[in-house]
Structure formats: C-alpha cells, structure tokens
C-alpha distance (Angstrom), angle and dihedral (degrees) to the residues before:
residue distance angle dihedral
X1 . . .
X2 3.76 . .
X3 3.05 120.4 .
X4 3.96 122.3 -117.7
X5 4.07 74.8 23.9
X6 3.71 112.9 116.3
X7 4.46 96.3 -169.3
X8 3.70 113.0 -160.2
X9 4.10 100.6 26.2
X10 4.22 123.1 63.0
X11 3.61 114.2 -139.3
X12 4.17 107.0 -92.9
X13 3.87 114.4 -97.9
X14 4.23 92.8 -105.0
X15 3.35 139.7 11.8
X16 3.74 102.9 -79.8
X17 3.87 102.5 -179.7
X18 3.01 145.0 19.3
X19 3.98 123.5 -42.2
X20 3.65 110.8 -99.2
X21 3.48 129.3 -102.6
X22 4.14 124.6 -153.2
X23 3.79 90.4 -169.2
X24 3.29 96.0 39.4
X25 4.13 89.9 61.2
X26 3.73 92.1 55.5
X27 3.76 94.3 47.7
X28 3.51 95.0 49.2
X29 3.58 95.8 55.1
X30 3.42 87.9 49.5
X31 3.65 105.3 50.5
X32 3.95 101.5 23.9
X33 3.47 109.6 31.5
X34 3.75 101.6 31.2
X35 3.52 100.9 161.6
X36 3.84 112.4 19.3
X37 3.70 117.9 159.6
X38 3.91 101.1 -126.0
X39 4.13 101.4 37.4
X40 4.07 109.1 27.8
X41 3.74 114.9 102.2
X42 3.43 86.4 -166.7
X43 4.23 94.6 58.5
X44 3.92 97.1 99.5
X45 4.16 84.0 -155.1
X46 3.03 96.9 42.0
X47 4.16 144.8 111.2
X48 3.95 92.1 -118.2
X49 3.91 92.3 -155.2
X50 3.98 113.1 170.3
X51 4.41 108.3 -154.0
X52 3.36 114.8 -142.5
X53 3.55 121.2 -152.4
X54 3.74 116.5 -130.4
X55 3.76 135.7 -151.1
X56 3.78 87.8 -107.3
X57 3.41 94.0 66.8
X58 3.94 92.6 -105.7
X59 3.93 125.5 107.9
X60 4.09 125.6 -128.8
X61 3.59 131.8 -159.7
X62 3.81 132.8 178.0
X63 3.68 128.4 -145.5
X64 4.05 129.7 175.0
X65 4.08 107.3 -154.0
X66 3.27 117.0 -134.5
X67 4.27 119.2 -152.3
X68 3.74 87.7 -102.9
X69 4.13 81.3 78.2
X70 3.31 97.6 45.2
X71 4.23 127.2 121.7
X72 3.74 110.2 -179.4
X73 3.93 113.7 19.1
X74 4.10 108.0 -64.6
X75 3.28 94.3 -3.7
X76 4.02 131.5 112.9
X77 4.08 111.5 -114.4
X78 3.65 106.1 -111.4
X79 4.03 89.7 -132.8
X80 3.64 84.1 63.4
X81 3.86 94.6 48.1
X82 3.96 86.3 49.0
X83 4.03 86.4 55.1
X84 3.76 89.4 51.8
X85 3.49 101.7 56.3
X86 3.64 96.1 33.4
X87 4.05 83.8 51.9
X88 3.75 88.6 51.2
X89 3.64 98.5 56.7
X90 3.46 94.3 42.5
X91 3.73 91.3 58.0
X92 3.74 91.2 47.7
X93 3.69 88.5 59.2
X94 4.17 91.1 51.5
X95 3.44 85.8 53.7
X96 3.77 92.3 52.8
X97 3.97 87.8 49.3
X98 3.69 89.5 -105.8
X99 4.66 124.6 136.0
X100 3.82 100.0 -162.3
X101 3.57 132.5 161.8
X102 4.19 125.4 -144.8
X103 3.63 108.9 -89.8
X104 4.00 94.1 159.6
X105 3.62 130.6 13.8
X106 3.61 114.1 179.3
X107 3.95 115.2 179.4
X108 3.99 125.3 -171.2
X109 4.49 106.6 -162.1
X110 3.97 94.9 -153.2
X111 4.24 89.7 165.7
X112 3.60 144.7 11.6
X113 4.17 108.1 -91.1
X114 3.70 111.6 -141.8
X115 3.53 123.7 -133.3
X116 4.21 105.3 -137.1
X117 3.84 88.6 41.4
X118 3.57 137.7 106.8
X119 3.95 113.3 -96.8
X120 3.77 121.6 -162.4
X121 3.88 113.5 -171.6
X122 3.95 120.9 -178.7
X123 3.48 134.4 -179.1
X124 3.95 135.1 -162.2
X125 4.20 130.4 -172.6
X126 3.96 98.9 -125.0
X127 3.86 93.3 -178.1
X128 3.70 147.0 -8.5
X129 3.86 132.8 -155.0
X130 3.51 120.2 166.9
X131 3.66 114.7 -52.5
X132 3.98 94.1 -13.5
X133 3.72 126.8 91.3
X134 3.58 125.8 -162.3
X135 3.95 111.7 -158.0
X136 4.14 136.7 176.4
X137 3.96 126.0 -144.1
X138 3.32 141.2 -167.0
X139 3.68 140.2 -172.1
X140 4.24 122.5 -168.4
X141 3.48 135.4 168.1
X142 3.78 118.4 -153.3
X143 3.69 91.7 -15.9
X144 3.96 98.8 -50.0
X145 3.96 114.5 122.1
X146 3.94 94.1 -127.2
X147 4.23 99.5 167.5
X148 3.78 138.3 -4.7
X149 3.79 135.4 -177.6
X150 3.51 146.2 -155.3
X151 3.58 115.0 -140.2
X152 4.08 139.7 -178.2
X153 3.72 120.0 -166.7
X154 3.58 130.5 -162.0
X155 3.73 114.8 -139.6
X156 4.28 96.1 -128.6
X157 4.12 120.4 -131.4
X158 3.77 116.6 -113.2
C-alpha cells in the first residue's frame, strides 16, 4: 500500500473535522489512553501498533499476528480484527484532536485474515456533527481488502 494512499475510501468532499494534528496523536496516546490494548508500547499483552498519520488526513498502522491471536487454525480471531479497526479510528480521531468513546462499531469480514501476515489497518473521519464522529476502516494484508468498518464515536464529557 502507498503510503499517504488510503485504497478503498475517497477523501470526503470538505473538511469535516477538525484539522489534524501529528503531535497531537502522540500526546494523546500518551496522556489519555495510557495503556490501551491495541496502541500502547508499554501494554506487555498487548498489540503494540504505532498509527501513522497520512497526508490524506487518515492514520495507518501495521501489525504482524502472531498464533497467540489466532481463532480457527492460521487464522486471525475476529475479536482481534474488531480491536484493530476500532483502534484505528480511534487514533485517527487523536490525531484530529478529538477523546471519543465507541458508540457504533459496525464491521463487514469480506476474507479470512492470516495470522503470520502483514496487516495494514487505516482509518479516516468521514463527518462530524457536534459531539458525534462518523469514521471508515480498513484492514488488508498484502494488498487484499480483508475487513472494514463503519464506526460512530461519541466525543466523552470531562
């Protein structure tokens, strides 16, 4: 995949949230979501994925599965492919300066994933409106779309 290239999803007609913010990813990782599961180095258990943020205003991580995630024999668990993309878009919105919890996650399988294979997953903020986020993800392995999701984020109170 090409970088800066988000495949299966054009970039939305405007700007529809806020601009985003390469800093502002790292820090809130950091300082808000110290010790998630899918993106913390730090989680000894956990997936250790670092998002990238793109020129098209999505992020990007990369992951290789190990067996230890597997469900069925060689294949990734699809609780683990749900994390993924939900981690993804959650990341996108740090990097858009934006705390949000999960208020929708809505995930189409298309292919097997592999365990022992290359995973891409990207993410993209389709539209805003108020406190709710609508957001797009995709997972591929060595080019092939494999899952995507549909998600909408609440932004949470302090």
């Amino acid at each position: 995949m090409k970088k800066g290239t988000f495949l299966n999803f054009p970039p939305p007609p405007m700007k529809t949230g806020p601009p985003m913010d390469p800093h502002g990813l790292q820090h809130a990782r950091d300082r808000i979501h110290p010790g998630c599961v899918v993106c913390n180095p730090a989680n000894a258990s956990g997936l250790k994925i670092e998002f990238q943020p793109q020129s098209d205003d999505s992020v990007m991580g990369e992951f290789l599965a190990g067996s230890e995630y597997e469900g069925y024999p060689g294949l990734l668990h699809g609780g683990v492919t749900a994390a993924l993309l939900d981690g993804a878009m959650t990341n996108c919105l740090f990097a858009h300066g934006i705390k949000a919890l999960t208020a929708e996650l809505k995930i189409r399988f298309r292919e097997p994933v592999h365990v022992q294979t290359k995973t891409t997953v990207c993410a993209r903020l389709t539209e805003s409106h108020g406190r709710l986020h609508g957001l797009r993800a995709e997972l591929r392995q060595e080019g092939q779309l494999k899952a995507t999701a549909l998600g909408k984020f609440i932004e949470a109170h302090e």
